[in-house]
TIFI-85014 format. One record per residue (C-alpha): x, y, z; residue number from 1; chain; residue in one letter. Coordinates in nm, 4 decimals. Layout:
// residues N
c1: X	c2: Y	c3: Z	nr: NUM	kette: A	rest: A
...
END
This chain:
// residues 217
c1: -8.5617	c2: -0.5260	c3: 4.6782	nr: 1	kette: A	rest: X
c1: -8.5332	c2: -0.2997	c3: 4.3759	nr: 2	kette: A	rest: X
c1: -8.4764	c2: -0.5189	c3: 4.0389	nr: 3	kette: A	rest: X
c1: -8.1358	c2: -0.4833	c3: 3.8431	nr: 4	kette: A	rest: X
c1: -8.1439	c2: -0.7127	c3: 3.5848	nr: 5	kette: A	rest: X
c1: -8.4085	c2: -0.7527	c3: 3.3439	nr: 6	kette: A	rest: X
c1: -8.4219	c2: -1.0127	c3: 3.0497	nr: 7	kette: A	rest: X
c1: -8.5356	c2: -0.8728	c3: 2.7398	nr: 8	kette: A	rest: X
c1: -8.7288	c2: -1.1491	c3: 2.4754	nr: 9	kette: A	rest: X
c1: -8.6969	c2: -1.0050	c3: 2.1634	nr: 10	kette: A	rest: X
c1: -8.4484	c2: -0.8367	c3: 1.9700	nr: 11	kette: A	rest: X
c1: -8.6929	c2: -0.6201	c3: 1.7525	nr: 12	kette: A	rest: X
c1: -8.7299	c2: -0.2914	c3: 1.7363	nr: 13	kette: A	rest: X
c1: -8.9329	c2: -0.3115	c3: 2.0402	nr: 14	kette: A	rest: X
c1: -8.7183	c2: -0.4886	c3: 2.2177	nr: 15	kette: A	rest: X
c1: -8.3822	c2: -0.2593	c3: 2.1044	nr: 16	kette: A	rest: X
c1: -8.5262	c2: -0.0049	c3: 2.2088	nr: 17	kette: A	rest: X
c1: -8.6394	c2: -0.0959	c3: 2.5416	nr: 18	kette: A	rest: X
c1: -8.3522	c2: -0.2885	c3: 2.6570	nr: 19	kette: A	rest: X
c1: -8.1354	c2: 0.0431	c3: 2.5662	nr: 20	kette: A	rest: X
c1: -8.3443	c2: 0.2472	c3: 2.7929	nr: 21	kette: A	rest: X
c1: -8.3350	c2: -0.0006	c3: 3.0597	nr: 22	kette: A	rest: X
c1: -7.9123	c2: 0.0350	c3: 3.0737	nr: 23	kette: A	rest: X
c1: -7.9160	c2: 0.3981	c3: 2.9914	nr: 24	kette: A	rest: X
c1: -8.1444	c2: 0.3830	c3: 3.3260	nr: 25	kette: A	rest: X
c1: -7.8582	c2: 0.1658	c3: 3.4987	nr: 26	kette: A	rest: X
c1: -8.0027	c2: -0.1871	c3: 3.4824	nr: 27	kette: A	rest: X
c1: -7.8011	c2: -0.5036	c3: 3.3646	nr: 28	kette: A	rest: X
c1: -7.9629	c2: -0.6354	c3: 3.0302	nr: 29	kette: A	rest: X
c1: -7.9544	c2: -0.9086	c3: 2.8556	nr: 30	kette: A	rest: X
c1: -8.1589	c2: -0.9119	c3: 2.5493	nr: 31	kette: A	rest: X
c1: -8.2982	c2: -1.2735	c3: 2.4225	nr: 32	kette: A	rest: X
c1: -8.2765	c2: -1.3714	c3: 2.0765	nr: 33	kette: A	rest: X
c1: -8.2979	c2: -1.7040	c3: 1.8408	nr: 34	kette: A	rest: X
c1: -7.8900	c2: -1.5629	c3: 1.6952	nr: 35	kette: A	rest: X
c1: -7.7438	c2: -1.3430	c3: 1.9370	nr: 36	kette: A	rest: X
c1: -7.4762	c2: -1.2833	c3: 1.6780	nr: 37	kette: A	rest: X
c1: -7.6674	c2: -1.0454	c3: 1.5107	nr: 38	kette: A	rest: X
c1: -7.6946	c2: -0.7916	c3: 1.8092	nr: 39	kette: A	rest: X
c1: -7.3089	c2: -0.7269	c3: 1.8025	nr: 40	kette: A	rest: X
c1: -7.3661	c2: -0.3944	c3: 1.6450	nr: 41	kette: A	rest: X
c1: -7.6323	c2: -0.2827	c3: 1.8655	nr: 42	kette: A	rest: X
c1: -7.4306	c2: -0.4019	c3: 2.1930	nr: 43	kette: A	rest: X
c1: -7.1412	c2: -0.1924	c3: 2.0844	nr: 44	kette: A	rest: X
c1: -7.3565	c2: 0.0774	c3: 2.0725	nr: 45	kette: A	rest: X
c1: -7.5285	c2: 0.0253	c3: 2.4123	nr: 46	kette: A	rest: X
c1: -7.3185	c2: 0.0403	c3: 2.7087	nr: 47	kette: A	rest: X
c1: -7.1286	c2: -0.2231	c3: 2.9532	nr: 48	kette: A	rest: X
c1: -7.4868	c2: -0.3015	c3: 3.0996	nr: 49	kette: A	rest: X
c1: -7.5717	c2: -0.4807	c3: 2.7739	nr: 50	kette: A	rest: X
c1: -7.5449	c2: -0.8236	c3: 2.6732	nr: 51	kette: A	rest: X
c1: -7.7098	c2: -1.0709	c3: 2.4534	nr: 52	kette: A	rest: X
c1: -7.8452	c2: -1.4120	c3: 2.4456	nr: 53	kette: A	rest: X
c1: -8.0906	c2: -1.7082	c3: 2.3333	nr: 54	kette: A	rest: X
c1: -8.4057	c2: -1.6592	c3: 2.4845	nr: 55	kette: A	rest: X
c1: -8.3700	c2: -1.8887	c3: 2.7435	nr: 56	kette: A	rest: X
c1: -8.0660	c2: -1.7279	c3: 2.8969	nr: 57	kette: A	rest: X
c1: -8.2091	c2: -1.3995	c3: 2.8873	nr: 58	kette: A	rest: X
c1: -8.5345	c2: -1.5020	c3: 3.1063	nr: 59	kette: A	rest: X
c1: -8.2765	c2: -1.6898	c3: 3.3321	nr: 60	kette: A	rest: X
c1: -8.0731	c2: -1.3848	c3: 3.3863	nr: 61	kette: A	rest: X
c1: -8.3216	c2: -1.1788	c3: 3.4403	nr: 62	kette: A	rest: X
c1: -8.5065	c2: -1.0874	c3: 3.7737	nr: 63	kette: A	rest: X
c1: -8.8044	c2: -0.8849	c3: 3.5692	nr: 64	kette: A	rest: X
c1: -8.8347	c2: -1.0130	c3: 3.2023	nr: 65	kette: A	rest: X
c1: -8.9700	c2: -0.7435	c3: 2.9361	nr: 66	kette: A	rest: X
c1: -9.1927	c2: -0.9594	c3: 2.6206	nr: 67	kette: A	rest: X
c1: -9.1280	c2: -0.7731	c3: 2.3784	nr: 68	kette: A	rest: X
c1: -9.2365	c2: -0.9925	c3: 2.0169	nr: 69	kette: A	rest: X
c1: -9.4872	c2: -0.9922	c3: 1.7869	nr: 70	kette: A	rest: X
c1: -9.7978	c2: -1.1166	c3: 1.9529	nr: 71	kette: A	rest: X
c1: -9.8676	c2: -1.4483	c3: 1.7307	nr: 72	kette: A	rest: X
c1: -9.5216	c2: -1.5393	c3: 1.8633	nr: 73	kette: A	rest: X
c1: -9.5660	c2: -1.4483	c3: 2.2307	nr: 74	kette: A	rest: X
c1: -9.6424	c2: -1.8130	c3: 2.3436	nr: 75	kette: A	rest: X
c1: -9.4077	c2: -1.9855	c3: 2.1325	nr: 76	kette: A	rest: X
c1: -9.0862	c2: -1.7279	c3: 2.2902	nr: 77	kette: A	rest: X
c1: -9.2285	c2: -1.7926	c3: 2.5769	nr: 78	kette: A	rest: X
c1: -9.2144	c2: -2.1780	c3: 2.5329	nr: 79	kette: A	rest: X
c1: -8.8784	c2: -2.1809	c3: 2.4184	nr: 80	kette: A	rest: X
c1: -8.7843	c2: -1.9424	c3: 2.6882	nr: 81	kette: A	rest: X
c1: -8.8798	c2: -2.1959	c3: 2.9432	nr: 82	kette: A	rest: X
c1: -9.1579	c2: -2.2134	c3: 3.2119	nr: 83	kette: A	rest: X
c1: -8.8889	c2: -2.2769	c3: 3.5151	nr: 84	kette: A	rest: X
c1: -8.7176	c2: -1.9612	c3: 3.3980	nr: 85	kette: A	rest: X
c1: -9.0376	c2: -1.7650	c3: 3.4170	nr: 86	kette: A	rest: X
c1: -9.1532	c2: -1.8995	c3: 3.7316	nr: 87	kette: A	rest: X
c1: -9.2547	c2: -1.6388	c3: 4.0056	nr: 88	kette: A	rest: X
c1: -9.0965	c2: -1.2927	c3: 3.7935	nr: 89	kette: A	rest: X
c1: -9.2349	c2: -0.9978	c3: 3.6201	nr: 90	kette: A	rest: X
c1: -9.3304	c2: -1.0352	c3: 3.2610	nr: 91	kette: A	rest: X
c1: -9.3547	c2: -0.7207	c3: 3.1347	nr: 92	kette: A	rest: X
c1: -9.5967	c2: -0.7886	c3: 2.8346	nr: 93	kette: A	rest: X
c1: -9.5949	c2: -0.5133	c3: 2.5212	nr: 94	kette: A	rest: X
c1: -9.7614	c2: -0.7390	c3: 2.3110	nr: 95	kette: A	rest: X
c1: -10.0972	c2: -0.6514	c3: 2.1042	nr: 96	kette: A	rest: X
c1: -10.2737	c2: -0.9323	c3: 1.9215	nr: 97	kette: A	rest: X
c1: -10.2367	c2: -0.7768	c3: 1.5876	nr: 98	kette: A	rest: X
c1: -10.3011	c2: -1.0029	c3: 1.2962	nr: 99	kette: A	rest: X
c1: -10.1455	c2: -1.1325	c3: 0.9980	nr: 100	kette: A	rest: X
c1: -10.4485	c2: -0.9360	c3: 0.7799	nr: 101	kette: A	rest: X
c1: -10.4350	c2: -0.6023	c3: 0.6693	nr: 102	kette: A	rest: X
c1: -10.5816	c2: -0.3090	c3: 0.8250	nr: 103	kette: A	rest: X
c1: -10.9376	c2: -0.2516	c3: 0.7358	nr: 104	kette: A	rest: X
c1: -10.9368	c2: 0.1844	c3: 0.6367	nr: 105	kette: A	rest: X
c1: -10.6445	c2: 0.2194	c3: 0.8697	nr: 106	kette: A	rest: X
c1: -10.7880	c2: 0.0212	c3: 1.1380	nr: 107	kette: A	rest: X
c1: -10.5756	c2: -0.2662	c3: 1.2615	nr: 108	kette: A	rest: X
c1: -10.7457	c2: -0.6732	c3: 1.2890	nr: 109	kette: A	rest: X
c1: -10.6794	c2: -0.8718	c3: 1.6217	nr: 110	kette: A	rest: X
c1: -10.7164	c2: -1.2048	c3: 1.6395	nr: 111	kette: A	rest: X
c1: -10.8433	c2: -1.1994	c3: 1.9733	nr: 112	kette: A	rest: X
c1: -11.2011	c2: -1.0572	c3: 2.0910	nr: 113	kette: A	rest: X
c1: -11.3145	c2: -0.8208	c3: 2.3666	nr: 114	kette: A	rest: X
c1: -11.3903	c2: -1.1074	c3: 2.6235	nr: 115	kette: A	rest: X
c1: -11.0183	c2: -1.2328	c3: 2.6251	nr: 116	kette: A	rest: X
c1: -10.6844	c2: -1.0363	c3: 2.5748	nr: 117	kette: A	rest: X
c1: -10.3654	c2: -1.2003	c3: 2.4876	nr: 118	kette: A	rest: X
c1: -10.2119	c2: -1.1221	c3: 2.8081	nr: 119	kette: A	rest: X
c1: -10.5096	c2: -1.3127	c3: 2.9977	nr: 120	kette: A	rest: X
c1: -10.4402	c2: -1.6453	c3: 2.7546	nr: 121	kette: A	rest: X
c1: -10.0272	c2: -1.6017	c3: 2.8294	nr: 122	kette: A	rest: X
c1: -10.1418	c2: -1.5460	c3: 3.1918	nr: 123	kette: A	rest: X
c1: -10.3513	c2: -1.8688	c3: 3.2085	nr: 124	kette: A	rest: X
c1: -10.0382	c2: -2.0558	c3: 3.0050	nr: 125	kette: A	rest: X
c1: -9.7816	c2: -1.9365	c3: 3.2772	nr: 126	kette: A	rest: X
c1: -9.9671	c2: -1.9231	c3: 3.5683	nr: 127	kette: A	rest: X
c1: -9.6596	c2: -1.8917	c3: 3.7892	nr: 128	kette: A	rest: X
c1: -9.5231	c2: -1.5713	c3: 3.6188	nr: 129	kette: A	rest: X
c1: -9.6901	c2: -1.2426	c3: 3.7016	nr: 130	kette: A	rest: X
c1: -9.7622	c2: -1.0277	c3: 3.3974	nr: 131	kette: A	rest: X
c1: -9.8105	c2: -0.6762	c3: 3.3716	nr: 132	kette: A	rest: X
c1: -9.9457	c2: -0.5095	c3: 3.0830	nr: 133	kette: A	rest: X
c1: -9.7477	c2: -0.1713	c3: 2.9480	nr: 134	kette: A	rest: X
c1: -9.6041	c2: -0.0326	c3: 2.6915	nr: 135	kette: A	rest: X
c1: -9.9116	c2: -0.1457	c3: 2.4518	nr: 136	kette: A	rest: X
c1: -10.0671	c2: 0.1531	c3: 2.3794	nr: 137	kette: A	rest: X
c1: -9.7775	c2: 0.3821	c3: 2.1828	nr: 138	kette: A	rest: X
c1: -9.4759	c2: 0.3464	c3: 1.9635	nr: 139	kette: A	rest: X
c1: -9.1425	c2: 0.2904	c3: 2.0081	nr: 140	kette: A	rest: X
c1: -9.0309	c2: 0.6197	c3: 1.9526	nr: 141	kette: A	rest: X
c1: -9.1809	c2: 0.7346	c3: 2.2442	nr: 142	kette: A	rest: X
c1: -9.1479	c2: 0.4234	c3: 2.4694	nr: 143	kette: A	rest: X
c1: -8.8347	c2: 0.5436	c3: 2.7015	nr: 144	kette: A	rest: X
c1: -8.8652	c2: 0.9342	c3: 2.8258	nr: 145	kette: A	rest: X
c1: -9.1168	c2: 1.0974	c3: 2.5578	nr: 146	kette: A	rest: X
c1: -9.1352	c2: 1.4477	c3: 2.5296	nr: 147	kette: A	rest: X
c1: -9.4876	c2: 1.6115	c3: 2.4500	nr: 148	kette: A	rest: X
c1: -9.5676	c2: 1.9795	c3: 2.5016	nr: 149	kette: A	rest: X
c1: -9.8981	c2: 1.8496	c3: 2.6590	nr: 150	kette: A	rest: X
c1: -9.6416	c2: 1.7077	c3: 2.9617	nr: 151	kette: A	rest: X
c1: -9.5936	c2: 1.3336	c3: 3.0586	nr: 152	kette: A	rest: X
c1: -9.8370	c2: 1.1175	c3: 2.8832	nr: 153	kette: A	rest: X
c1: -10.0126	c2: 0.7958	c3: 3.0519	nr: 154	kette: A	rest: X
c1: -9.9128	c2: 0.4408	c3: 3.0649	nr: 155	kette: A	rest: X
c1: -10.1417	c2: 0.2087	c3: 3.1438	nr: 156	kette: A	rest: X
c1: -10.1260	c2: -0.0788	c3: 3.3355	nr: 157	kette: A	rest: X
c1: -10.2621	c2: -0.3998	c3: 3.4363	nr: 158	kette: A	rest: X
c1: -10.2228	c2: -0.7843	c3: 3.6210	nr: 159	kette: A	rest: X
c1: -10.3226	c2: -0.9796	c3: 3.9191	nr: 160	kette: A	rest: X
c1: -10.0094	c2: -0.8929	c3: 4.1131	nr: 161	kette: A	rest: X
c1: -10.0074	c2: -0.5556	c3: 4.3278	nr: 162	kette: A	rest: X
c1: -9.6292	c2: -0.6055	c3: 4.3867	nr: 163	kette: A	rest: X
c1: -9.5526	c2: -0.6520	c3: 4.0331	nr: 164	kette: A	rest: X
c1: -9.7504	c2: -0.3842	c3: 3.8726	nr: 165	kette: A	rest: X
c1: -9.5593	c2: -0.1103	c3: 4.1609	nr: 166	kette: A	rest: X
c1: -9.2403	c2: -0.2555	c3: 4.0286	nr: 167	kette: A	rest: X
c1: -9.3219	c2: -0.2046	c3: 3.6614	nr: 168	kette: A	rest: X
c1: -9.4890	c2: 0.1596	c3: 3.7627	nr: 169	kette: A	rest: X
c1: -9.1592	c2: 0.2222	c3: 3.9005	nr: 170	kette: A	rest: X
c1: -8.9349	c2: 0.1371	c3: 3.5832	nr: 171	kette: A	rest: X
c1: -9.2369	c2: 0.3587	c3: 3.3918	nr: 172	kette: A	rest: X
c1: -9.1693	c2: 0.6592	c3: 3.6379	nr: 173	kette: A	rest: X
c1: -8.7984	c2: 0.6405	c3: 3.5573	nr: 174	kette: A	rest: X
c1: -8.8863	c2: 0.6371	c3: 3.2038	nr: 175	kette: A	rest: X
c1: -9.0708	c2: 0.9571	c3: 3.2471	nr: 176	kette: A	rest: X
c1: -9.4343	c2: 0.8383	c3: 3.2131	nr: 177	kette: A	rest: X
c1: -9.7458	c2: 0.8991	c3: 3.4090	nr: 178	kette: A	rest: X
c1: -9.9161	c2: 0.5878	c3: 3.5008	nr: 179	kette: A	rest: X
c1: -10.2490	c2: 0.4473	c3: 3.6075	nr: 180	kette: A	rest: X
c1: -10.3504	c2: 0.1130	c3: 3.6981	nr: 181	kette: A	rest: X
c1: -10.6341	c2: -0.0227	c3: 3.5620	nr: 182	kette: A	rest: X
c1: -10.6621	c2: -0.3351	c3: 3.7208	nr: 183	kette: A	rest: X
c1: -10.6508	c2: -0.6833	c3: 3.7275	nr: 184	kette: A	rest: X
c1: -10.5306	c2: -0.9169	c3: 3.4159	nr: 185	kette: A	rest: X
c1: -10.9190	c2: -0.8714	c3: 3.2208	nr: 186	kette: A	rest: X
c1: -10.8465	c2: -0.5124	c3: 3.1875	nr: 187	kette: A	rest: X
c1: -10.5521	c2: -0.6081	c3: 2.9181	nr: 188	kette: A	rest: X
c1: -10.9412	c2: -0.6618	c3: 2.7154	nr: 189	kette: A	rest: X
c1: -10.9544	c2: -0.2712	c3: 2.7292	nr: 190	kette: A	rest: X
c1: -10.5113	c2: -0.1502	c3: 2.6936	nr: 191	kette: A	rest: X
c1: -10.4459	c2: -0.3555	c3: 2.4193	nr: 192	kette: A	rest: X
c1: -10.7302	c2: -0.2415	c3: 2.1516	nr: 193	kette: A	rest: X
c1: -10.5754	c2: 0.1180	c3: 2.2280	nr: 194	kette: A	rest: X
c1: -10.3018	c2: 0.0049	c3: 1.9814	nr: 195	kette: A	rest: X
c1: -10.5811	c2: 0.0134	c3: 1.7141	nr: 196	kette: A	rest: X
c1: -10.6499	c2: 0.3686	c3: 1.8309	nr: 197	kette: A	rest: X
c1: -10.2822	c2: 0.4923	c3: 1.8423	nr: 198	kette: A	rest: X
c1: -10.2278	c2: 0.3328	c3: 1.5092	nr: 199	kette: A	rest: X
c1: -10.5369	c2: 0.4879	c3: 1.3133	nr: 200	kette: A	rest: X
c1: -10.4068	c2: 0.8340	c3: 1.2590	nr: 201	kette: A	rest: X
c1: -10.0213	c2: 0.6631	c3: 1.1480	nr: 202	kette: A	rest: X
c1: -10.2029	c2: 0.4224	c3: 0.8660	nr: 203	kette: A	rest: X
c1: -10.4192	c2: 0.7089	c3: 0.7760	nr: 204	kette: A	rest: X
c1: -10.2024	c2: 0.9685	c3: 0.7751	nr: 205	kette: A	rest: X
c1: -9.8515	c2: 0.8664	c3: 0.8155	nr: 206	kette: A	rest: X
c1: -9.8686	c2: 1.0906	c3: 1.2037	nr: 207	kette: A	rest: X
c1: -9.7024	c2: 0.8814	c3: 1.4105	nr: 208	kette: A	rest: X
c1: -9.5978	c2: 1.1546	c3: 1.6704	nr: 209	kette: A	rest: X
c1: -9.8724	c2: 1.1058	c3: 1.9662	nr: 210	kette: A	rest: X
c1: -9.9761	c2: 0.9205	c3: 2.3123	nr: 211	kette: A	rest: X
c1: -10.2572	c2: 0.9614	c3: 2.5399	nr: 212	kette: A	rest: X
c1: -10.3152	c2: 1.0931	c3: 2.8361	nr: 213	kette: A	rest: X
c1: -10.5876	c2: 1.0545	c3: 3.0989	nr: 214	kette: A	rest: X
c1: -10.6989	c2: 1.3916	c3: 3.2691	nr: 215	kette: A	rest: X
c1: -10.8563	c2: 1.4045	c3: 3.5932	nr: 216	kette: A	rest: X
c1: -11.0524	c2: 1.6386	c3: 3.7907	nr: 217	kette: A	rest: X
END
């Protein structure tokens, strides 16, 4: 059965934007938040399939959830989202394990290492949810139907669960993106460090205005 509503944890920029391109796509949102108050702006602005709520409502009420927070938080929103509420659904996980430190010449500091992404540790913490890594590798601006002259850039994606990762593929498609699945949970070690790459030419030289794309023969 084809998902309809999708919780949104996070009310960032991230998370704005894609909770608006999940309505604008015709799912019912409802994006999580510690004050929902603050959203009433950006819910007048979104549509009758928006709504808002604490975090725990939001991964309640939705059948998919999108994690969509800074990655030192991930685990905490996730706590106070709570484990029966993520039991057995989608997490959509855009994190990247970006830390606190400054970027050394442009070139972002994780405080994970190669062996052990931070979607593998929320993985192990939640072993009843079934995450899929996307929406990692490229900014917001481009998250929900990018346009490049190039033609539809490449999402990739990864988890243990075939039936989850089609599902999130599917939302991708809609959102006008090329996908290809890289595997299992361990390849998150490889998608997330392509932040640092997408990043480098934005802290070096403010261009923000790319994605990447995987050509075949």
């Amino acid at each position: 059965m084809a998902l309809s509503r999708i919780g949104v944890l996070g009310s960032g920029v991230v998370g704005q934007v894609l909770a608006a391109g999940l309505v604008r796509h015709g799912y019912q949102v409802m994006i999580g938040t510690r004050s929902p108050d603050k959203l009433s702006d950006w819910l007048a602005g979104s549509g009758k399939g928006a709504r808002a709520g604490v975090f725990s409502e939001a991964a309640k009420f939705g059948e998919a959830v999108v994690l969509a927070v800074k990655g030192g938080a991930a685990l905490s929103v996730l706590e106070i989202s709570e484990r029966q509420n993520l039991a057995g659904k989608i997490v959509i996980d855009t994190t990247n394990p970006i830390a606190d430190e400054p970027p050394d010449n442009g070139v972002l500091r994780f405080f994970t290492d190669l062996n052990e992404s931070l979607m593998e540790k929320l993985q192990k913490a939640y072993p009843a949810a079934r995450f899929v890594k996307a929406f990692s590798c490229v900014g917001n601006a481009f998250m929900v139907n990018p346009s490049f002259p190039g033609g539809k850039p490449t999402m990739f994606v990864a988890g243990n669960d075939e039936h989850a990762k089609r599902e999130v593929r599917s939302i991708l498609t809609q959102f006008g993106w090329e996908t290809e699945d890289m595997g299992g949970a361990e390849a998150a070690r490889a998608i997330e460090p392509l932040c640092i790459l997408w990043c480098i030419p934005g802290l070096r030289k403010n261009e923000w205005n790319h994605a990447f794309k995987l050509l075949k023969l």
